[in-house]
Backbone as JSON, one array per atom type, in Angstrom:
{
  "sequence": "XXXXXXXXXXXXXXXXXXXXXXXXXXXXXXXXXXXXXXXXXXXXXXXXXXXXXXXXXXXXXXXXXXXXXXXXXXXXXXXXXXXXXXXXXXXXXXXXXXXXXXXXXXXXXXXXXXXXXXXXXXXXXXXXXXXXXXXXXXXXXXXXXXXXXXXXXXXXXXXXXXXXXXXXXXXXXXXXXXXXXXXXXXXXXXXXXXXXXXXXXXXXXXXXXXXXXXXXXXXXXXXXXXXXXXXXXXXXXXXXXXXXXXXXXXXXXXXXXXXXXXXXXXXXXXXXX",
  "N": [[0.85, -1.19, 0.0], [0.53, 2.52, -0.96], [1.79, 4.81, 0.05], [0.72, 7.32, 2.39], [0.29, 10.81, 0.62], [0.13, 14.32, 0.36], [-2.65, 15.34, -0.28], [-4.06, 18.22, -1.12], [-3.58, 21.4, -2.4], [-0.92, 23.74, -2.53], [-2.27, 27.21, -1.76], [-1.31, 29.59, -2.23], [1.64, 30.04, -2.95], [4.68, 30.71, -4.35], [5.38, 33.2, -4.98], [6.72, 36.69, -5.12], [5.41, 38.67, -3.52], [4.42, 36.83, -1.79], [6.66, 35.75, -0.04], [7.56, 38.26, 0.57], [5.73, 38.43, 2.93], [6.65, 35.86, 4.57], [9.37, 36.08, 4.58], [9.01, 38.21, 6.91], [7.94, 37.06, 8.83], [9.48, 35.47, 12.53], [10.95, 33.72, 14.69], [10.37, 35.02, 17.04], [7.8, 36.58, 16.28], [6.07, 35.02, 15.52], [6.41, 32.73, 16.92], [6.47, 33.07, 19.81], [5.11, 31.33, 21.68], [5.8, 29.12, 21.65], [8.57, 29.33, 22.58], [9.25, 29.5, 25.16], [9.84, 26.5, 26.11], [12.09, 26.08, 24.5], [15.0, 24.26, 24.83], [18.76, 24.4, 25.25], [19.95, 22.07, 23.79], [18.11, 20.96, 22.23], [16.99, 19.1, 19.8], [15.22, 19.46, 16.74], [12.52, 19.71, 14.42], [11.13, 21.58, 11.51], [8.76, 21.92, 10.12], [7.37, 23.01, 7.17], [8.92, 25.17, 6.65], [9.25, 27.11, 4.7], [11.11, 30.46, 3.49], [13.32, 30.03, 5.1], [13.43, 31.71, 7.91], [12.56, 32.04, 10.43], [13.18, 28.86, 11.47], [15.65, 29.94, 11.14], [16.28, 31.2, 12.97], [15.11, 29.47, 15.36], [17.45, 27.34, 15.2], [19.64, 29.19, 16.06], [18.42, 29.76, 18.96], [18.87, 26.76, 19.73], [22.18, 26.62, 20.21], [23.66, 23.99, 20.87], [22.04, 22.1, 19.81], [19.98, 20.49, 16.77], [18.63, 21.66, 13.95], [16.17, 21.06, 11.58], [14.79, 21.91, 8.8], [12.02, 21.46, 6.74], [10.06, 21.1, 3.65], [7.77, 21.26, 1.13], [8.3, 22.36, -1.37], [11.16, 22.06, -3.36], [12.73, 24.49, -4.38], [12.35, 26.73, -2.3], [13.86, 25.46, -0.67], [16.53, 26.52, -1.24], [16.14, 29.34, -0.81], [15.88, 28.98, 1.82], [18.44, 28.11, 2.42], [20.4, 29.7, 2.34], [19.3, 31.61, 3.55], [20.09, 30.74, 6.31], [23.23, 30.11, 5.7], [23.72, 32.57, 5.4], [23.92, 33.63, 8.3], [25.57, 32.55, 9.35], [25.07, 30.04, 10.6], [25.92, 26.72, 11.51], [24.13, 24.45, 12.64], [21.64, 23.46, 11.38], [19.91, 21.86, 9.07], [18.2, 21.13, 5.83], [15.65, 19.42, 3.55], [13.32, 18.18, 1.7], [9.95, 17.79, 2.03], [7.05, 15.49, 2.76], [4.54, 16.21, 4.96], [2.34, 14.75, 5.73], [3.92, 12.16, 5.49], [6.33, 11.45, 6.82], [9.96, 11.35, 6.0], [11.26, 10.21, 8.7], [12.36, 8.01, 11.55], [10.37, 6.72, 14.12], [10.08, 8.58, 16.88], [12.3, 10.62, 17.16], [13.17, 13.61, 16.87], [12.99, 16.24, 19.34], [11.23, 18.69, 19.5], [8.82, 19.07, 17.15], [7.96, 21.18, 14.44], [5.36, 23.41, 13.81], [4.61, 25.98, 11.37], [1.45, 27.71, 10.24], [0.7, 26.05, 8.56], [-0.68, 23.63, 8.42], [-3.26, 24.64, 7.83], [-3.02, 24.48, 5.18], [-3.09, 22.01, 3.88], [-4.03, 18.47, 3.43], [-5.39, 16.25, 4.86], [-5.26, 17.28, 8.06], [-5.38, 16.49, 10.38], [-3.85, 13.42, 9.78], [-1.2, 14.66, 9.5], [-0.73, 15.85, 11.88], [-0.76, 13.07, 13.48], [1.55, 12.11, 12.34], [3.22, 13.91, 12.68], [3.36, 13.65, 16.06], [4.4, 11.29, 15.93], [6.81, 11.17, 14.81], [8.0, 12.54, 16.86], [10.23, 12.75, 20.18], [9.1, 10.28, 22.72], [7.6, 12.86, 26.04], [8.63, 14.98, 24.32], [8.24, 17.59, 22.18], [5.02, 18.58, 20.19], [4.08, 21.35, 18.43], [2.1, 23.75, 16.99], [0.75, 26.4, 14.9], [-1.83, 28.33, 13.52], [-3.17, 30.72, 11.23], [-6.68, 31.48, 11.5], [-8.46, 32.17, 9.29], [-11.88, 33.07, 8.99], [-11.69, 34.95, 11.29], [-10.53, 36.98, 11.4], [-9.82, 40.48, 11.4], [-10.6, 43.51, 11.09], [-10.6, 47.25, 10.73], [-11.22, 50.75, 9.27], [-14.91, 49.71, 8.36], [-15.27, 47.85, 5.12], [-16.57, 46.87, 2.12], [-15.3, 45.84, 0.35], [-12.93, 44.94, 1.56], [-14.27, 42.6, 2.66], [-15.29, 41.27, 0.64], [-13.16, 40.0, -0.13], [-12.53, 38.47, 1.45], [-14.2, 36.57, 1.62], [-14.15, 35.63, -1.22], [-11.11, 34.76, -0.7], [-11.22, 32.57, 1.2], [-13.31, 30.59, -0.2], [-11.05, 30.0, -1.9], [-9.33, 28.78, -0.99], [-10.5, 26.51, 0.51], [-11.47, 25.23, -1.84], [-9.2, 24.43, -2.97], [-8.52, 21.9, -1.11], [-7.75, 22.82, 1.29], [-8.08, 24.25, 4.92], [-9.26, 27.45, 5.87], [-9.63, 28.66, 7.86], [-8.53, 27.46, 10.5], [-6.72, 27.75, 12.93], [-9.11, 27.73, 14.83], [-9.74, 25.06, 15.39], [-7.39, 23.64, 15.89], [-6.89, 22.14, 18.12], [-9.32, 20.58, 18.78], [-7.89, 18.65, 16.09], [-6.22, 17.96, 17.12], [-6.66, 16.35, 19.31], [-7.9, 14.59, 18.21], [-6.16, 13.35, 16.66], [-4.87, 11.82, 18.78], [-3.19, 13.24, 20.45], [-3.14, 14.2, 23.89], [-2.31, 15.84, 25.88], [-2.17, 19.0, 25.89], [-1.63, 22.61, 25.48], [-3.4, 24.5, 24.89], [-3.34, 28.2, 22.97], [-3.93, 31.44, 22.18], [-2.62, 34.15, 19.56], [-0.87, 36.92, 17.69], [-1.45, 39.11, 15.16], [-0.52, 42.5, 14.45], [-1.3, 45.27, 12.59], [-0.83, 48.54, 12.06], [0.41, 50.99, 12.42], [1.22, 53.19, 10.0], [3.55, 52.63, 8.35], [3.31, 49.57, 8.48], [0.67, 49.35, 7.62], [0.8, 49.87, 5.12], [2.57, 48.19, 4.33], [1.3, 45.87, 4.74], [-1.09, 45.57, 3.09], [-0.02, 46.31, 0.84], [0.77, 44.0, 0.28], [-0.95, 42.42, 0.13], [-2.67, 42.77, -1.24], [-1.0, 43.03, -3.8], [-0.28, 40.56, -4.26], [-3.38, 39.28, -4.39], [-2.96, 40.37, -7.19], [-1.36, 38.62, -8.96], [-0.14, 36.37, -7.67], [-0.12, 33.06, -7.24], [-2.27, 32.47, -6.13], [-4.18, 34.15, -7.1], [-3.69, 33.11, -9.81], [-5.58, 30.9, -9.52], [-7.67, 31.28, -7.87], [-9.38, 32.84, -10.46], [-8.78, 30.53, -12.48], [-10.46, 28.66, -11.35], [-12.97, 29.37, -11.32], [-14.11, 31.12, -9.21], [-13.93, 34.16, -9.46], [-13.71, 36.68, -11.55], [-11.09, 38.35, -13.64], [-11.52, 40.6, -13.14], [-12.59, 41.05, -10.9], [-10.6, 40.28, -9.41], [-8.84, 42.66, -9.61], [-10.85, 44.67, -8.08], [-10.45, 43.48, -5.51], [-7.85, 43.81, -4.57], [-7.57, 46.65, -5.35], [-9.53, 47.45, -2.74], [-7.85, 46.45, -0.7], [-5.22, 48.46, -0.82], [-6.95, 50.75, -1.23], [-7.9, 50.74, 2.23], [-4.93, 50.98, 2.96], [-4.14, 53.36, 3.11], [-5.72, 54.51, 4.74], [-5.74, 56.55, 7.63], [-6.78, 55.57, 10.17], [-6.56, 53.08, 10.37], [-6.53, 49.65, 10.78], [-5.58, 46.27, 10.89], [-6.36, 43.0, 12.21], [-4.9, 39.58, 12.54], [-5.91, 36.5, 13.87], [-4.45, 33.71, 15.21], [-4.67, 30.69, 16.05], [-3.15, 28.6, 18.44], [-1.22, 25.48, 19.39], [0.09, 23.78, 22.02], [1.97, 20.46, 22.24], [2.6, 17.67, 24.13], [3.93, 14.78, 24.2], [3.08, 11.88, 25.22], [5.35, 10.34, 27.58]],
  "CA": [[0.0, 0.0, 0.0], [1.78, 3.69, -0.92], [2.6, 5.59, 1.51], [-0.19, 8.76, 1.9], [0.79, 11.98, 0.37], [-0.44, 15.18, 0.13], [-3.47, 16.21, -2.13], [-4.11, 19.7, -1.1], [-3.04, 22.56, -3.59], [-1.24, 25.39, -1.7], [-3.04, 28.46, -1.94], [-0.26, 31.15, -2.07], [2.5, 30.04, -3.96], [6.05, 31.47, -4.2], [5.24, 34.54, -5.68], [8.02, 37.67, -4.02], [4.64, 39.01, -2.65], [3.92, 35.85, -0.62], [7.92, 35.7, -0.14], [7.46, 39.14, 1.51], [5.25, 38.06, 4.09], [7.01, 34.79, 5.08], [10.68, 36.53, 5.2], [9.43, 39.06, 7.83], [8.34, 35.95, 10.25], [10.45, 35.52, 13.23], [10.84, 32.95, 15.96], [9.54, 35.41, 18.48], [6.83, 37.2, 16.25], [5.21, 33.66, 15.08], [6.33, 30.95, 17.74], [6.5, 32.77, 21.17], [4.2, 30.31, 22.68], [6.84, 27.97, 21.96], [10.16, 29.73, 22.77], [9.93, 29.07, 27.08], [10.12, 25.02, 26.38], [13.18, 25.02, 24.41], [16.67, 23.73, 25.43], [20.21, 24.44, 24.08], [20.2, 20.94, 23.08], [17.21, 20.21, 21.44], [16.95, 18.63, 17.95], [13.7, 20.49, 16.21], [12.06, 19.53, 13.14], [10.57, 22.64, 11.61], [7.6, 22.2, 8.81], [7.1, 23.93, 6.05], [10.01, 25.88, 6.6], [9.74, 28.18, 3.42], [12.41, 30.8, 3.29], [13.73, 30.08, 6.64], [13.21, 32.9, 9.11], [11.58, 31.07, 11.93], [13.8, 28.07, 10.93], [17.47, 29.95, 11.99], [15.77, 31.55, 14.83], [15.56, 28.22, 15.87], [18.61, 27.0, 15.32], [20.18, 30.38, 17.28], [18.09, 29.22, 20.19], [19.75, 25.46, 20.31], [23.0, 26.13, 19.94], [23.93, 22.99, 21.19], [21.09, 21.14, 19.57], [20.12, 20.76, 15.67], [17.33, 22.16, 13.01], [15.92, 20.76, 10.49], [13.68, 22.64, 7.92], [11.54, 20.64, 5.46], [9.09, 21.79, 2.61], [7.48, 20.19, -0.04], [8.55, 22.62, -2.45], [12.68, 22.28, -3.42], [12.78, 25.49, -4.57], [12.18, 27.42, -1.49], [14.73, 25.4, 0.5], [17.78, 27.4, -1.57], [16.39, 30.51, -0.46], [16.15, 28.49, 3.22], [19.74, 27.14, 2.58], [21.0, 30.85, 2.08], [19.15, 32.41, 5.06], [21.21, 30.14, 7.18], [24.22, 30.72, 5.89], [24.35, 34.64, 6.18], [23.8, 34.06, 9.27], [26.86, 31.77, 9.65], [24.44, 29.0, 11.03], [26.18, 25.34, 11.52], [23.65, 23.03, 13.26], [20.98, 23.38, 10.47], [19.75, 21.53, 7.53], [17.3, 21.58, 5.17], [15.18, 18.72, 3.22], [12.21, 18.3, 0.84], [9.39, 16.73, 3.11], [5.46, 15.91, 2.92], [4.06, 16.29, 6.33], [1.7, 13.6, 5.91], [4.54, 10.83, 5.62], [7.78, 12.06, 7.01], [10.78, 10.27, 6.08], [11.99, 10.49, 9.51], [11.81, 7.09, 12.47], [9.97, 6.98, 15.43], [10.9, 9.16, 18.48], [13.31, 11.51, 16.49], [13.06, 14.85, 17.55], [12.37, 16.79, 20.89], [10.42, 19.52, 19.03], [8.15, 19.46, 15.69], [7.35, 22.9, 15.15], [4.82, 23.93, 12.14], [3.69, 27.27, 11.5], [1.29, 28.09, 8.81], [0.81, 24.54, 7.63], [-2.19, 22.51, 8.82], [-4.7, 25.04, 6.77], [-2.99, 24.06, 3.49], [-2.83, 20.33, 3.41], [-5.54, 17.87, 2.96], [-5.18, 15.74, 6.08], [-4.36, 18.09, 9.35], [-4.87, 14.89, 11.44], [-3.04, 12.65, 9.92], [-0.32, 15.3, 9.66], [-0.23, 15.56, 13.74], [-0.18, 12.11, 13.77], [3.3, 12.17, 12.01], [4.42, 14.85, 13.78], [3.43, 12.93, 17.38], [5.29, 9.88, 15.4], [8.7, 11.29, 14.94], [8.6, 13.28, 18.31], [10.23, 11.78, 21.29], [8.49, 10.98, 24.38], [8.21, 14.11, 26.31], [9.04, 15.7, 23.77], [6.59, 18.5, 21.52], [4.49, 19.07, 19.14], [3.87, 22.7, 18.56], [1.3, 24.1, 15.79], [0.4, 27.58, 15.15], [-2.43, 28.21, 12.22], [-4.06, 31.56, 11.42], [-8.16, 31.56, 11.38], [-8.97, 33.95, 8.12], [-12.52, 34.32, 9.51], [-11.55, 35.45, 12.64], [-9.63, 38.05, 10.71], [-11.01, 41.71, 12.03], [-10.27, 45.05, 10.68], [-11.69, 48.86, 10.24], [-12.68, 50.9, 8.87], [-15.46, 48.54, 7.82], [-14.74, 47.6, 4.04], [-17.4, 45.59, 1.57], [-14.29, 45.5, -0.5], [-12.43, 43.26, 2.16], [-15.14, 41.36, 3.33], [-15.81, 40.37, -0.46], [-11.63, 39.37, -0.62], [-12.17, 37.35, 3.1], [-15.07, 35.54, 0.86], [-13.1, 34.95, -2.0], [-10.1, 33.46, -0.37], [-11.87, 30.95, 2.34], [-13.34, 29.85, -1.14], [-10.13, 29.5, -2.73], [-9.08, 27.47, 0.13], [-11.62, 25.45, 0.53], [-11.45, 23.99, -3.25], [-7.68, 23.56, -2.85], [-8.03, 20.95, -0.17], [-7.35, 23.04, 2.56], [-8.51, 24.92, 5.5], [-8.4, 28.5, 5.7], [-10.18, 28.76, 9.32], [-7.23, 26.26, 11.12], [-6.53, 28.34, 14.26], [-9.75, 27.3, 16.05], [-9.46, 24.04, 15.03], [-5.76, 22.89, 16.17], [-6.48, 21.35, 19.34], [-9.77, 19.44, 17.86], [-7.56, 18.06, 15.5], [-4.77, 17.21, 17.95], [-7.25, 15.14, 19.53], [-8.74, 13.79, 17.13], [-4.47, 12.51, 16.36], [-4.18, 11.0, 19.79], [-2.75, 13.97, 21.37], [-3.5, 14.21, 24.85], [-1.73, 16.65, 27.1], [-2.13, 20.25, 24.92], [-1.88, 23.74, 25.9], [-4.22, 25.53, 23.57], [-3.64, 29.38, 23.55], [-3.67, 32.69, 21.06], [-1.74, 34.91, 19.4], [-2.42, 38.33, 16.64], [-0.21, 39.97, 14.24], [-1.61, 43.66, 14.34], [-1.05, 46.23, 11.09], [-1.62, 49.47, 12.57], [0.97, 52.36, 11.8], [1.29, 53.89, 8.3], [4.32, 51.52, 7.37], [2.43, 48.48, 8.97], [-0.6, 49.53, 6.88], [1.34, 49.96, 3.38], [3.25, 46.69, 3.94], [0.12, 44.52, 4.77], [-1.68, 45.94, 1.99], [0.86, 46.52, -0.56], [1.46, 42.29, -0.37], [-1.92, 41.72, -0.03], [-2.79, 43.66, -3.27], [0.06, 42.45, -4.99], [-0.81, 38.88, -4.13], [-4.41, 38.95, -5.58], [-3.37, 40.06, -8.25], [-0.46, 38.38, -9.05], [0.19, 34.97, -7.18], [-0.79, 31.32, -7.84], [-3.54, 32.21, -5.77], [-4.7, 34.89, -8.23], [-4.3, 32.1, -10.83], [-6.37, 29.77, -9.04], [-9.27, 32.08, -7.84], [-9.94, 32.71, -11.72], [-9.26, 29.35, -13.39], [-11.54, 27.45, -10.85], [-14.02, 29.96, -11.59], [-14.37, 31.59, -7.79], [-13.85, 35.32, -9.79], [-12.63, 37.22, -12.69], [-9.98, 39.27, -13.32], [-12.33, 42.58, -12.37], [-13.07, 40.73, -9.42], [-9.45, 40.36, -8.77], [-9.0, 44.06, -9.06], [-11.53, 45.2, -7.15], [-9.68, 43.0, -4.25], [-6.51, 44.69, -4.51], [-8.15, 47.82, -4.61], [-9.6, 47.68, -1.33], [-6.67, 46.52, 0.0], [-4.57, 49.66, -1.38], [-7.63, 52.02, -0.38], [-7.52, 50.88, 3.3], [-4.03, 50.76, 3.36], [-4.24, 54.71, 3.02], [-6.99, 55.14, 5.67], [-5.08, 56.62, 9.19], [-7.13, 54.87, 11.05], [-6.83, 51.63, 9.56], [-6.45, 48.82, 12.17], [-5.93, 44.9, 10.99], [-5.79, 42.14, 13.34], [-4.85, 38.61, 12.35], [-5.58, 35.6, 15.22], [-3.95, 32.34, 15.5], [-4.57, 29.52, 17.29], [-1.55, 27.96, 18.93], [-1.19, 23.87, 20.45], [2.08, 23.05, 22.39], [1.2, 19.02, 22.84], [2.99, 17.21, 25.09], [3.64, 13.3, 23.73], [3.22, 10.9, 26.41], [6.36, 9.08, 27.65]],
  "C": [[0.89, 1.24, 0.0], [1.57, 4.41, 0.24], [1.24, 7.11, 1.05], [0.24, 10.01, 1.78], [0.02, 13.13, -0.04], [-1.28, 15.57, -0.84], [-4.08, 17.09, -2.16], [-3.3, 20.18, -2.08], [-2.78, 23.62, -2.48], [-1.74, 26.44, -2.64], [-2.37, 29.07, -2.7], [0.48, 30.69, -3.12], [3.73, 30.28, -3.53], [6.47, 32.97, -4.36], [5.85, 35.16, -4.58], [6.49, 38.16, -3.08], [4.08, 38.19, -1.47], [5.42, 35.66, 0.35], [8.34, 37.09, 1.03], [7.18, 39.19, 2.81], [6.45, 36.83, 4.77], [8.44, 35.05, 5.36], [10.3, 37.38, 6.39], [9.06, 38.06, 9.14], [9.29, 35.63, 10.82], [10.03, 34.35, 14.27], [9.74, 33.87, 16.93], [8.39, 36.54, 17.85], [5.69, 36.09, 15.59], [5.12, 32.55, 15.5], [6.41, 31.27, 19.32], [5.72, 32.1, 21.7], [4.83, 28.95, 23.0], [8.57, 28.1, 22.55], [11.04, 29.58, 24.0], [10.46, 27.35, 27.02], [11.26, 24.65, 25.65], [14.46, 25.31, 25.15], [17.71, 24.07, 24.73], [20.45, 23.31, 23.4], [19.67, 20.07, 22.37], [17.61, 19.92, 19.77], [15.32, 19.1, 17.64], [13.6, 20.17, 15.15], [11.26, 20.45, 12.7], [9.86, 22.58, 10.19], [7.1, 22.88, 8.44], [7.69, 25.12, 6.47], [9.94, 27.36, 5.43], [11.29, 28.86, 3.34], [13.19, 30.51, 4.16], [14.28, 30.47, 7.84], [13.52, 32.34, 9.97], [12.84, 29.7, 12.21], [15.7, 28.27, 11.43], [17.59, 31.11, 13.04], [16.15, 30.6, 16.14], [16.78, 27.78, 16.31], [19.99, 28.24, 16.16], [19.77, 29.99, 18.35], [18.66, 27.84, 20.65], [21.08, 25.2, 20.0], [24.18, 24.97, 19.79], [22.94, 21.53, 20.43], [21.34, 21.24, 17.78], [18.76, 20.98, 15.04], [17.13, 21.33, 11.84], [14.35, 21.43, 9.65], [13.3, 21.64, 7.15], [10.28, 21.64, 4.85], [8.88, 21.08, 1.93], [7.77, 21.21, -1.55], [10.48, 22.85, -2.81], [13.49, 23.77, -3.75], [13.06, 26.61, -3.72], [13.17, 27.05, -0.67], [16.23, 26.28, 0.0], [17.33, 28.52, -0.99], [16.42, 30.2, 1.22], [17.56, 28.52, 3.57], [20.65, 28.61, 3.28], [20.71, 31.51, 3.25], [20.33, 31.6, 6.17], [22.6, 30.54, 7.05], [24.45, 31.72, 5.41], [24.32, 34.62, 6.92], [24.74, 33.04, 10.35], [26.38, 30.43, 10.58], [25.36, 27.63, 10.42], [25.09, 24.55, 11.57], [22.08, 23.52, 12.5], [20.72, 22.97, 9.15], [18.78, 21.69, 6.93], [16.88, 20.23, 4.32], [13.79, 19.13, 2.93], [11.44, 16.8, 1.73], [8.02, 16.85, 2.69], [5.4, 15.86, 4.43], [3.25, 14.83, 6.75], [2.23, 11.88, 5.45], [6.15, 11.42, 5.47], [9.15, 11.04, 7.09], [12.09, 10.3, 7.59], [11.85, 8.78, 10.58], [11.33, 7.71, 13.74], [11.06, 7.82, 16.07], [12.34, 9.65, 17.84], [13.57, 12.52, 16.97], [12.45, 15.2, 18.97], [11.29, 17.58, 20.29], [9.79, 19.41, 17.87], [7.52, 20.48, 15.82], [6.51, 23.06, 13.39], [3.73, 25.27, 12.49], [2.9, 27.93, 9.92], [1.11, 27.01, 7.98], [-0.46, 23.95, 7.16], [-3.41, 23.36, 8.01], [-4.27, 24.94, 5.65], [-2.76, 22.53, 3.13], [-3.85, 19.5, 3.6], [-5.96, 16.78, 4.0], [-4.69, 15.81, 7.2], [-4.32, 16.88, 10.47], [-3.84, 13.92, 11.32], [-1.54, 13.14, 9.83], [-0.03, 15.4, 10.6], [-0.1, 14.33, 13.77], [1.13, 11.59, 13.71], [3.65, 12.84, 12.64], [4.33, 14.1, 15.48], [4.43, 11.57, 17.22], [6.58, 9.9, 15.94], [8.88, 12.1, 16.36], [9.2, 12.56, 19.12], [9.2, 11.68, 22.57], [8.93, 12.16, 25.26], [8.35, 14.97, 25.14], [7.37, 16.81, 22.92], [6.41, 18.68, 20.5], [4.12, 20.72, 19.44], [3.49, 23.43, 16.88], [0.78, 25.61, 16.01], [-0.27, 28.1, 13.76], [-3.19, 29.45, 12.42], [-5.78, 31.07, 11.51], [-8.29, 33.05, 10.53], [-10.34, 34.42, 8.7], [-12.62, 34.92, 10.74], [-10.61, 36.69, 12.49], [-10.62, 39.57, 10.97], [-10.13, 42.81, 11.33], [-11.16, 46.43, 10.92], [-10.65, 49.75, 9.88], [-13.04, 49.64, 8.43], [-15.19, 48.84, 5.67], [-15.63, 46.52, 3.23], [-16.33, 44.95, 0.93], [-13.28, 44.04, 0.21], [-13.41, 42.53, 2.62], [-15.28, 40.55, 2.08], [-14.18, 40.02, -0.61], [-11.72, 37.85, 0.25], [-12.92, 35.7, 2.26], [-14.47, 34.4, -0.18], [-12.42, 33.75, -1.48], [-10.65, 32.63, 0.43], [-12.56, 30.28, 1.13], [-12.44, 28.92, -1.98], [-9.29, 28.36, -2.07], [-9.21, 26.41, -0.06], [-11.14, 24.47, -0.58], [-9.97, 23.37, -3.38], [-7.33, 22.72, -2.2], [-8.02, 21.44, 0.91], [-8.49, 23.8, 3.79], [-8.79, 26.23, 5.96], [-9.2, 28.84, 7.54], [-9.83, 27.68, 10.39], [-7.17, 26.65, 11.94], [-7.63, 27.86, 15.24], [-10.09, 25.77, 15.6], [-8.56, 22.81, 15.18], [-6.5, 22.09, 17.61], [-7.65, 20.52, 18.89], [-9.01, 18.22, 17.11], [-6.34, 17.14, 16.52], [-5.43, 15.87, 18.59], [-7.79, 14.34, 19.42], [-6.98, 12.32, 16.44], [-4.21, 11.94, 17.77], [-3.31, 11.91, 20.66], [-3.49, 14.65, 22.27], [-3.27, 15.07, 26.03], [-1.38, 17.6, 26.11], [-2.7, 21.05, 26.15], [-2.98, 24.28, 24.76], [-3.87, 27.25, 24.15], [-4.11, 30.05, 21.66], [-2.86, 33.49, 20.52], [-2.52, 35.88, 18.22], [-0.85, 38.44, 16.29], [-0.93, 41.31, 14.25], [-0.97, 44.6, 13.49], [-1.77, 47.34, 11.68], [-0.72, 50.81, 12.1], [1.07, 52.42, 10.39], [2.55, 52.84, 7.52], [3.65, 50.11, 7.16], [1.6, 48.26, 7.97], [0.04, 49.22, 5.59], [1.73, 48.27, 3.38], [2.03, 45.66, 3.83], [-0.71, 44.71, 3.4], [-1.67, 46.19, 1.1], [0.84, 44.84, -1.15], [0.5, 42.03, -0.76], [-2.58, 42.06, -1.67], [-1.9, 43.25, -4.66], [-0.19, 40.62, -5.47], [-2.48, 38.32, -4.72], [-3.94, 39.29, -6.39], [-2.13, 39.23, -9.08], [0.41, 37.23, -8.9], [-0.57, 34.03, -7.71], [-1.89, 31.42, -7.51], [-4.51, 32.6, -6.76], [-5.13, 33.77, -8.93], [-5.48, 30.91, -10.8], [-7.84, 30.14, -8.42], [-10.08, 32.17, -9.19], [-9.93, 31.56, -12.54], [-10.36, 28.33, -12.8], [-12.71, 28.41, -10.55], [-14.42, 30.61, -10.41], [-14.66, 33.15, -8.33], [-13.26, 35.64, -10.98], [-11.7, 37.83, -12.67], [-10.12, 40.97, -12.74], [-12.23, 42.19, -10.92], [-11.7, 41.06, -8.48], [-8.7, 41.93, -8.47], [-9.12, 44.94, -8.71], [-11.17, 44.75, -5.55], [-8.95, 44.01, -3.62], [-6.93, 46.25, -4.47], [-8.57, 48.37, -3.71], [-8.57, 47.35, -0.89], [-6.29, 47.69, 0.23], [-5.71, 50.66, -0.83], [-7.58, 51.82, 1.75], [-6.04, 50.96, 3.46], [-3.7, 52.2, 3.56], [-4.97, 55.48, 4.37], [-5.64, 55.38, 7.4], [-5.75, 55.91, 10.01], [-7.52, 53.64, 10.94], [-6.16, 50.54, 10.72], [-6.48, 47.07, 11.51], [-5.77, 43.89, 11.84], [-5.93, 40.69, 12.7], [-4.71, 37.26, 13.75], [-5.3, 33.97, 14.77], [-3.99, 31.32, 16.49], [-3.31, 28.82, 17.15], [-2.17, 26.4, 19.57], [0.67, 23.94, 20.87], [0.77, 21.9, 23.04], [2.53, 18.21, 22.94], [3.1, 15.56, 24.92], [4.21, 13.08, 25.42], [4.62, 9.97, 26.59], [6.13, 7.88, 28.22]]
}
C-alpha cells in the first residue's frame, strides 16, 4: 500500500509578494508560545520551513542542539539554505518533506514545530499524527495556524469582506482549510494527542508603514500569485473581481485609522512518555 501523500493545492504560492510576508516571520513574532520550552540541546524539526526565518531563529536558540527545515517545495529550500548561511548557522539543515509521511523514524526529535501549515494540506490529522510519530516521548508538538474568519479590521470595508469571501473559497477547493486556528487542538485530539496547551496569538497592522506593507502584499498577491491564478481558473472570480480586491486593499491601506488584526490559534502538545 503507498505511503499517503499530500493532495491539497497550496493556496499562495512562491510569488516575491507571498515571499514578503514569510521573510518578515520571526521565531519570536510567530512561535512565542513555543520559545519558554526550548533547550540548548534540542533537535527540532521545523515544517514547512519556506524561506527560513523562523527556521534559523531556531537554530540560534539550540545552539547545542540541531534544526531541520523541510518543505514540499525544493525550490524554497535554496532561499532556506541561504538564510542560514548569512547568518553563519552550523547546526541546520534543510530537506524536501510531505508532512503527511515524514521520512523520519519513530521518536526523532524533541520539538516538531509547524507554523502556517495545517490550513494548506488535505489531512491536518493525519499530519499531527506524524508529527506525534517522529517526536520523542516528552518531547513537543507545537502548531500555530491563522483563522482567516476570525480576521477583524476597520474601517469597515465591503471590499475586504468580499476578498475574506473569496479566499476561504479558494481554500476550501484547494483541499485546505483556511479557518485552522480554532481548530488545532480538535484536531490534535482527534491525532491521539493528549496533554495540549491551547492558547492565542495576533499579528496587528496598525501604523502607516504596517498599513502599506500589509496591503501593498496583499494587493500584490491577488493580483499576481498562484492564488490569483487559481481564484480565476476554478471559476471563484474574474480578473475585475481580482482588481476590485486589490483595490480595497490599497484604499484601506491609506486610511489613518486603519487597524488589521490577524488571530492564531496555537497547540504546544505534550507526547506521552
Amino acid at each position: 500500500m503507498p505511503e499517503p501523500r499530500e493532495t491539497a493545492v497550496y493556496t499562495h504560492g512562491h510569488h516575491e509578494s507571498v515571499l514578503r510576508s514569510h521573510t518578515w516571520r520571526t521565531a519570536a513574532n510567530s512561535a512565542a508560545y513555543l520559545l519558554p520550552s526550548l533547550k540548548p540541546h534540542m533537535k527540532i524539526l521545523d515544517i514547512g520551513c519556506g524561506p527560513g526565518t523562523i527556521t534559523a531563529d531556531l537554530a540560534e536558540l539550540v545552539p547545542d542542539g540541531q534544526v531541520t527545515g523541510v518543505d514540499r517545495a525544493p525550490e524554497i529550500l535554496e532561499r532556506a539554505r541561504a538564510t542560514a548561511a548569512g547568518r553563519g548557522l552550523e547546526n541546520v539543515r534543510f530537506a524536501v518533506a510531505d508532512v503527511h509521511a515524514l521520512d523520519y523514524p519513530d521518536d526523532t526529535f524533541c520539538v516538531v514545530h509547524a507554523h502556517q501549515v495545517l490550513q494548506h494540506v488535505g489531512d491536518p490529522v493525519r499530519a499531527l499524527r506524524e508529527m506525534k510519530r517522529v517526536v520523542r516521548p516528552g518531547g513537543i508538538v507545537a502548531v500555530r495556524d491563522a483563522d482567516y474568519e476570525a480576521m477583524t479590521w476597520y474601517p469597515a470595508s465591503e471590499g475586504l469582506d468580499a476578498w475574506l469571501d473569496l479566499y476561504r473559497r479558494v481554500a476550501r477547493a484547494n483541499g485546505g482549510e483556511p479557518d485552522a486556528g480554532r481548530r488545532l487542538k480538535s484536531w490534535a485530539l482527534r491525532a491521539g494527542l493528549t496533554d495540549i496547551t491551547a492558547s492565542s496569538g495576533t499579528w496587528t497592522y496598525a501604523s502607516p508603514q504596517e498599513r502599506a506593507w500589509w496591503s501593498g502584499l496583499w494587493a500584490d498577491r491577488t493580483l499576481a500569485s498562484a492564488y490569483a491564478d487559481r481564484a480565476v481558473e476554478g471559476g471563484h472570480t474574474d480578473e475585475a473581481g481580482l482588481r476590485d480586491a486589490a483595490a480595497a486593499w490599497r484604499e484601506w491601506g491609506t486610511r489613518k485609522d486603519g487597524w488589521f488584526s490577524v488571530l492564531h490559534g496555537e497547540i504546544l502538545c505534550r507526547k506521552e512518555a
